[in-house]
N, C-alpha and C positions, 0 to 999 in steps of 0.2 A: 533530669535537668530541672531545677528550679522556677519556678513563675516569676519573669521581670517585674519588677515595680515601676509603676508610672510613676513619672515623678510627682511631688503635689503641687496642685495647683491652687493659690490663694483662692477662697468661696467670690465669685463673682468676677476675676480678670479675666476667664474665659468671656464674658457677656461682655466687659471691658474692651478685649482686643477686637471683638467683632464689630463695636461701634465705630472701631477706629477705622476699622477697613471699610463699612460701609460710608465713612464719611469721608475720605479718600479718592474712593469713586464716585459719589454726589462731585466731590470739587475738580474733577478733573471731567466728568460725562457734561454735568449743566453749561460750562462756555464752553466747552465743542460743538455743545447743541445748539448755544446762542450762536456761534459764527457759522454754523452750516445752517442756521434757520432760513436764510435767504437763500440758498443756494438749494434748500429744500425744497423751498415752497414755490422758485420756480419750477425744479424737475416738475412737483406736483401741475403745476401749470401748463406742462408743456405737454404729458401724460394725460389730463384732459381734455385738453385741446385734440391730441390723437386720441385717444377714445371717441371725441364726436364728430372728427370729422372722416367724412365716407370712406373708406381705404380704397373707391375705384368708383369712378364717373357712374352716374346717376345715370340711368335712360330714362328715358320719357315715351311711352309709347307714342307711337306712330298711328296709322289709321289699320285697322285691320283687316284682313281679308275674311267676306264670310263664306266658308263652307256652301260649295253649291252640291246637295246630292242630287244626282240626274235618275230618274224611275226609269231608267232605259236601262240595258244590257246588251254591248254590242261586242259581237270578234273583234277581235285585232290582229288575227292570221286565220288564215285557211285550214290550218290544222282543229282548231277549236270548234269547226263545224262538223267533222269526222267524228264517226261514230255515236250519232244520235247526237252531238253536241248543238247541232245548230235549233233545236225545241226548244233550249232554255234561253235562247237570245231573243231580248224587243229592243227595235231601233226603232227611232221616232217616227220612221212610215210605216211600223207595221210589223209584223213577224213572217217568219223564213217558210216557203208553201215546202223546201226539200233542204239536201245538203247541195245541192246545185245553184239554188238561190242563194242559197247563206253564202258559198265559195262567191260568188259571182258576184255578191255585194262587198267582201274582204275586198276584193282583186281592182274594183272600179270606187273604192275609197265609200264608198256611199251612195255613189252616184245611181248606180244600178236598186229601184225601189225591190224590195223584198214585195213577194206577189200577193201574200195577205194582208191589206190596207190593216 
């Protein structure tokens, strides 16, 4: 099969028709862009406007509550005093003389002083 020939093309109307078409789309892009200029530069407006403003209510703290740790260690069931449990318990009167005292102080809220001041 033979190799087509392109046809010829005069030295320079390639460069020629390229200008044409770039200047085509310059006349037909520049007033679109002049009429949507406004209608631009609000989107652009309104786009920063949501950019700065907060997407959800601001807090404002409050007063805070501070952390109270208590150096005390006390039951809060009877179970907790069983099996050696109640040694590692100190309430503010004192620590546990058995696990009878430790129960005994669960059961009466407090009220019952553990027998070691």
């Amino acid at each position: 099969m033979p190799a087509r020939r392109r046809p010829s093309v005069p030295p320079g109307q390639a460069l020629v028709e390229y200008i044409w078409i770039i200047a085509v789309v310059a006349l037909v892009t520049i007033p679109a862009m002049m009429f949507t200029r406004e209608a631009m530069g609000a989107l652009f407006i309104r786009q920063q406007q949501a950019l700065t403003a907060p997407a959800f209510p601001t807090l404002t703290p409050g007063p805070t509550a501070t952390p109270t740790v208590s150096p005390y260690r006390v039951p809060t069931d009877a179970a907790q005093c069983k099996n050696g449990g109640w040694q590692y318990f100190v309430t503010p009167d004192g620590t546990f003389k058995n696990q009878g005292d430790c129960v005994s102080w669960v059961q009466t809220n407090g009220k019952n002083a553990p027998a070691n001041p």
